[in-house]
C-alpha positions as CSV (number, residue, x, y, z in Angstrom):
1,X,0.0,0.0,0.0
2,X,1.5,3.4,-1.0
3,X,2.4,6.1,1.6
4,X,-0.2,8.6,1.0
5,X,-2.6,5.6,1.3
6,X,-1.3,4.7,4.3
7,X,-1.6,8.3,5.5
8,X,-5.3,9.0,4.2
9,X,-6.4,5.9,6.1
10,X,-4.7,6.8,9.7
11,X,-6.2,10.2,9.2
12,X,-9.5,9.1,8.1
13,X,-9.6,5.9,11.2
14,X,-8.7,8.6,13.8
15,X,-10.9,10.8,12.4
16,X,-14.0,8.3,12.8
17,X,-12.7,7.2,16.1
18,X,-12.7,11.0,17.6
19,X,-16.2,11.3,15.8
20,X,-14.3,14.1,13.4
21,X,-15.3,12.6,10.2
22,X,-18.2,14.5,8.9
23,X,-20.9,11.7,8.0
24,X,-23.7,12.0,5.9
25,X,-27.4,12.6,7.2
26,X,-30.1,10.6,6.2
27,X,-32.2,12.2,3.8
28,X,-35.3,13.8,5.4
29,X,-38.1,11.9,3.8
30,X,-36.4,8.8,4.6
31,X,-36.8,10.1,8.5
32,X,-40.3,10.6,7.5
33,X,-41.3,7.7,6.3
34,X,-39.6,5.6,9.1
35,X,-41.3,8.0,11.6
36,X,-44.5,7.3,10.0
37,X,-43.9,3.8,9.7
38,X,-43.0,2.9,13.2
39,X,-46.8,3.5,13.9
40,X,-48.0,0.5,13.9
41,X,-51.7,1.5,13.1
42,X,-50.8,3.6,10.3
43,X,-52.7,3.5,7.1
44,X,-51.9,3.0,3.7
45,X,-53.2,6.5,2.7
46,X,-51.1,8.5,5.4
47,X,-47.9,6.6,4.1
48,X,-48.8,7.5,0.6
49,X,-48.8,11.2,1.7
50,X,-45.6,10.6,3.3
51,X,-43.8,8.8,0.5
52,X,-46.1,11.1,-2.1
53,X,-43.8,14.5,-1.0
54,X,-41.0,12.8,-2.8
55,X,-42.3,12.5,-6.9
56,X,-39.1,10.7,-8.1
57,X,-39.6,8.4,-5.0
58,X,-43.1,8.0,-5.6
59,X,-42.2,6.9,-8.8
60,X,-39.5,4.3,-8.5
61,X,-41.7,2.6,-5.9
62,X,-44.6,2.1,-8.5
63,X,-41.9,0.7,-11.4
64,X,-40.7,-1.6,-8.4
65,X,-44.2,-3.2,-8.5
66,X,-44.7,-2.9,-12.2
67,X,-41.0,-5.1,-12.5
68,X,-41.1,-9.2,-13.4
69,X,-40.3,-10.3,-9.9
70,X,-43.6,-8.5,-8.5
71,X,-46.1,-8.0,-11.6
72,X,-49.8,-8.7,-11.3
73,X,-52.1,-8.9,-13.9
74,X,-52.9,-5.5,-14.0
75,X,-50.0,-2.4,-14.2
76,X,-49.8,-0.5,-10.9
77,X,-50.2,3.0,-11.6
78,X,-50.7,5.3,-8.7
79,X,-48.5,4.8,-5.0
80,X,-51.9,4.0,-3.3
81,X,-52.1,0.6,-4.6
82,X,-48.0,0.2,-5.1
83,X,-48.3,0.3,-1.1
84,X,-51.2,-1.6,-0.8
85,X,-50.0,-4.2,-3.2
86,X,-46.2,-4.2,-1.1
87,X,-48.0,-3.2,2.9
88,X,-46.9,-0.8,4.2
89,X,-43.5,-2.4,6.0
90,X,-42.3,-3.1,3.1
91,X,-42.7,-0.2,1.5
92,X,-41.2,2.1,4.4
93,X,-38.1,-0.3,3.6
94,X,-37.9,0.0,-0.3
95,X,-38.1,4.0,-0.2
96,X,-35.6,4.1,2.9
97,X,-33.1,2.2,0.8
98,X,-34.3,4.1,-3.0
99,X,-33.9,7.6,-1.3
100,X,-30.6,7.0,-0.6
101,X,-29.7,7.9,-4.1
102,X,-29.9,11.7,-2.7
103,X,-26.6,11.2,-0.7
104,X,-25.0,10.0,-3.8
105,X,-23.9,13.7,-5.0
106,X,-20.9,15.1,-5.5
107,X,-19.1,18.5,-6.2
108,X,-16.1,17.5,-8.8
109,X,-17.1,15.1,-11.5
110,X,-14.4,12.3,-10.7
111,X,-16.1,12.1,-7.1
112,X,-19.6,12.1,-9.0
113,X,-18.9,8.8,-11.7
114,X,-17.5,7.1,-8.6
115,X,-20.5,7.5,-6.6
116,X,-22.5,6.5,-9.7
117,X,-20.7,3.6,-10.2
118,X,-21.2,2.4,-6.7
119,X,-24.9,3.4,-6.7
120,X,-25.2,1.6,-9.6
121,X,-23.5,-1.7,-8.3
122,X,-25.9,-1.5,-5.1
123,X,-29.3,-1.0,-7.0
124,X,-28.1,-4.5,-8.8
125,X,-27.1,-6.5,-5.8
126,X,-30.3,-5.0,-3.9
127,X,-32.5,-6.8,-6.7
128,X,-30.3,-9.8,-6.7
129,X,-30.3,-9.8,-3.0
130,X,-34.2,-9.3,-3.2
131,X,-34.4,-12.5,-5.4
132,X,-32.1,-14.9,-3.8
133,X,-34.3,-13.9,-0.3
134,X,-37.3,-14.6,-1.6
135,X,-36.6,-17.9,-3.6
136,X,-34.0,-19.2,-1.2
137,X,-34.8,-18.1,2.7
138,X,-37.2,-17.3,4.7
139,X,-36.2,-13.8,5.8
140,X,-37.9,-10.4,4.1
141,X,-36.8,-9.8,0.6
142,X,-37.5,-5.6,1.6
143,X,-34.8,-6.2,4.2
144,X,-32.7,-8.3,2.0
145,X,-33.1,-5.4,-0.9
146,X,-32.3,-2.5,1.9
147,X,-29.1,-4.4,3.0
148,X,-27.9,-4.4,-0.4
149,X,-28.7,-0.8,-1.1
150,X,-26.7,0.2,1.6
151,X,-24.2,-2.1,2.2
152,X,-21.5,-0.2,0.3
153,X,-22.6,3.4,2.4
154,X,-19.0,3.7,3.6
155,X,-17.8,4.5,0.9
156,X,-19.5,8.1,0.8
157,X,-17.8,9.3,3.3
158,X,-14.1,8.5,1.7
159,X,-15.2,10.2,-1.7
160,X,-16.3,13.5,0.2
161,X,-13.3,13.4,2.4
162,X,-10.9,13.3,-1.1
163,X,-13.2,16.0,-2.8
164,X,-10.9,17.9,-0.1
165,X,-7.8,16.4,-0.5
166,X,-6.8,16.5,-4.8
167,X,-3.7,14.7,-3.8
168,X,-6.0,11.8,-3.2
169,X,-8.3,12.5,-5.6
170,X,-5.6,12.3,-8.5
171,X,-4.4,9.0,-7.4
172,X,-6.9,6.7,-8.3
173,X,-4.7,3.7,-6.6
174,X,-4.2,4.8,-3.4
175,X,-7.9,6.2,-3.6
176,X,-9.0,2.7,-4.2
177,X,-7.0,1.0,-1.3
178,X,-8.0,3.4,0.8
179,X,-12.2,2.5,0.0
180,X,-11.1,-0.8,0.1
181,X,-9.9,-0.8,3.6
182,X,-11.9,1.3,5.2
183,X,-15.7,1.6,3.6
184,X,-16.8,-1.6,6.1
185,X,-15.6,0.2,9.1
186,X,-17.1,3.7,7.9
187,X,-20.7,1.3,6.8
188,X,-21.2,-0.1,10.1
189,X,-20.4,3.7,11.8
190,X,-23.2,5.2,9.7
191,X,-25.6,2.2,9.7
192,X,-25.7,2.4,13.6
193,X,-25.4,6.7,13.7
194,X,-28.6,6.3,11.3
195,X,-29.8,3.8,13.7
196,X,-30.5,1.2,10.5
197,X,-32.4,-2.1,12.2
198,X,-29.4,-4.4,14.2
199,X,-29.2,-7.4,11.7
200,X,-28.5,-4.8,8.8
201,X,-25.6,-2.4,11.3
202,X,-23.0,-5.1,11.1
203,X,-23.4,-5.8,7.5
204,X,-20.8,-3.7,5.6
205,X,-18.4,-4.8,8.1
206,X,-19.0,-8.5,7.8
207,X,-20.1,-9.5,3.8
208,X,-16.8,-9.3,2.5
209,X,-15.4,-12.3,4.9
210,X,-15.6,-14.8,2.4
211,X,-15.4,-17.4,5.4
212,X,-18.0,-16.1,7.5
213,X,-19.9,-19.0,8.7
214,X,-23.0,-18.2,10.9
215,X,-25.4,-20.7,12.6
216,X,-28.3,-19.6,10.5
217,X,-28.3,-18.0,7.1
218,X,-29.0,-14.4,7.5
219,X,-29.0,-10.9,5.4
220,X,-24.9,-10.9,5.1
221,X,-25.1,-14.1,3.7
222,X,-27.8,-13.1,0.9
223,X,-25.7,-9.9,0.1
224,X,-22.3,-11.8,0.0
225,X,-23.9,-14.3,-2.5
226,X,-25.4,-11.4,-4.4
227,X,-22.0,-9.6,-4.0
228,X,-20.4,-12.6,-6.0
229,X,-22.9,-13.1,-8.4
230,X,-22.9,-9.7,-9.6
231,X,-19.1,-9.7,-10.6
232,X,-19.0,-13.1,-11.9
233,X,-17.4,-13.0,-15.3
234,X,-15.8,-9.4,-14.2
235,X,-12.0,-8.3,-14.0
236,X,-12.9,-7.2,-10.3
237,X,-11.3,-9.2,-7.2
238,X,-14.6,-10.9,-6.6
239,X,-14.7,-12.2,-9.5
240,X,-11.9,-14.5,-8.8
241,X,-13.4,-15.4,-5.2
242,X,-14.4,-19.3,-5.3
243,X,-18.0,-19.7,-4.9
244,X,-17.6,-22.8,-3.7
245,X,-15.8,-22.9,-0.7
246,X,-18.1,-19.5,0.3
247,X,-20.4,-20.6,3.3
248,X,-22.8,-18.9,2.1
249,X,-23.7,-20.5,-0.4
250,X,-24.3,-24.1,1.4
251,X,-26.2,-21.7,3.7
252,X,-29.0,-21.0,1.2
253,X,-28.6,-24.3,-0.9
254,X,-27.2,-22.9,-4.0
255,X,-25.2,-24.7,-6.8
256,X,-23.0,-21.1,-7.9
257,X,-23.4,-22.9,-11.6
258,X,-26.9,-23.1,-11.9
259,X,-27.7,-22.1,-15.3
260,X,-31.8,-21.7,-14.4
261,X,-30.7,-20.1,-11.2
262,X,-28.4,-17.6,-12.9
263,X,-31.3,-16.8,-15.4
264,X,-34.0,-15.8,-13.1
265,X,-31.6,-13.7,-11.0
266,X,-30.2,-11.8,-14.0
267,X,-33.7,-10.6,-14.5
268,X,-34.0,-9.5,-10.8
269,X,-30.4,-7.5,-11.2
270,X,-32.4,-4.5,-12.9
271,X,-35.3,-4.4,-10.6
272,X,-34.7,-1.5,-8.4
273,X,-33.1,0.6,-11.4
């Protein structure tokens, strides 16, 4: 690891440990709609007004119904019935996780593709991660699907932090180690700062560990799997992880070359897009 890496990282670790770093806030409607939601007699039509503030929202909730994995007979068009067709859990979940996309801004245009990118990557593993859930588990699909929306959230705060520092910034290397190392530390920070629900906090911290082996399959397993199946075939380091000695993937009962498996989950990678 290079110098300047090396630096950035002790800089950015002490930073997080003095509570320095300057993290990002959750967006207010997500605050909203988990405010609303924690009511456990609310009703469809006062989440609707909640979720309805936010029109881009509003709309990627209703394409989320209208996609393969959830289509009815009939095209959802308004957020009433996308909510009443999801309940209202669920729904509070998705638009959490979809609103995220308003954190992913940036001043310089480096910073921006990079955030893209990784936005990008975690809408595909949250609808792979939504699919595996549901076909393979019992847990929720919605958490599944939050988990991997946000289970690369660490790495916000390291693209902000080298908007400020161009030395970083124009060395893409050392940039790169540094997210490497540090985004599961800085994901498990924000997740529990944004007090996200305690099987999702540890998440970012924990999919990576290839040998991970937990007494019950749970959502770092479904987001590890999804992880790996969404850089199959890539030149990125996962790629050349071996699915089969992954726990994981005995966990849910998967055979990694499934050709009817890998079919249905390519059409859930674009479900959240």
């Amino acid at each position: 690891m290079s110098e300047l890496a090396d630096k950035v990282q002790q800089d950015l670790v002490e930073a997080i440990d003095n509570d320095d770093l300057v993290l990002p806030t959750l967006p207010e409607v997500a605050l909203q709609i988990r405010k609303a939601a924690e009511d456990p007699e609310i009703s469809v039509s006062t989440l609707s007004k909640v979720i309805g503030r936010d029109t881009a929202l509003s709309a990627r909730l209703i394409k989320v119904v209208n996609s393969p994995l959830l289509r009815a007979t009939q095209e959802v068009t308004d957020l009433h019935t996308a909510i009443t067709r999801l309940g209202v859990n669920y729904s509070s979940n998705l638009a959490i996780g979809l609103v995220m996309e308003q954190i992913f801004h940036a001043r310089s245009e480096v910073v921006e593709q990079k955030m893209r990118d990784v936005w990008r990557k975690s809408l595909e593993i949250a609808g792979i991660s939504y699919a595996l859930c549901r076909s393979y588990t019992q847990l929720k699909p919605d958490q599944a699907a939050l988990g991997g929306l946000v289970h690369q959230i660490g790495v916000l705060p390291i693209l902000t932090y080298a908007e400020d520092h161009y030395e970083l910034l124009s060395d893409p290397v050392s940039l790169n180690h540094v997210i490497d190392r540090i985004h599961p530390l800085l994901g498990d920070k924000l997740l529990s700062v944004w007090e996200f629900p305690e099987m999702l906090v540890k998440l970012p911290g924990q999919y990576l560990d290839f040998k991970r082996d937990s007494k019950r399959v749970d959502y770092v397993d479904v987001v590890q799997v999804a992880s790996l199946y969404c850089h199959k075939d890539t030149d990125h380091p996962l790629a050349r992880i071996d699915a089969f000695n992954v726990p994981a993937f005995k966990k849910l009962g998967i055979d990694p070359e499934n050709e009817a498996m890998c079919r249905d989950l390519e059409e859930s990678r674009s479900m959240f897009y």
